[in-house]
C-alpha positions, 0 to 999 in steps of 0.5 A: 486893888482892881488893876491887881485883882485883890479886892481885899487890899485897902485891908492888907495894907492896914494889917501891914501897917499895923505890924509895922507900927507896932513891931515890938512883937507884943499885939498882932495885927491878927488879934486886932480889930479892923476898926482900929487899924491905920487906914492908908488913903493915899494912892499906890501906883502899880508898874509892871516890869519884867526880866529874862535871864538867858544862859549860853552854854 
């Protein structure tokens, strides 16, 4: 979350994997409290990368 500047990511995350959890459609992660929401504690590594596209006429 620092390295990418989402403060907000540990919380993302639980939303995604609530949806994913529960994809039958029937509850929405929105209408969810936080409290119950799967929590990931584990580590997310982050690898920039890059691609260039060149075009000759």
């Amino acid at each position: 979350a620092n390295e990418l500047n989402i403060p907000e990511l540990p919380t993302l995350i639980c939303y995604f994997l609530f949806d994913q959890l529960h994809a039958d459609g029937h509850r929405s992660s929105a209408n969810v409290p936080l409290q119950i929401m799967p929590v990931y504690r584990g580590r997310i590594d982050v690898f920039n990368s890059a691609m260039a596209t060149f075009f000759a006429p």
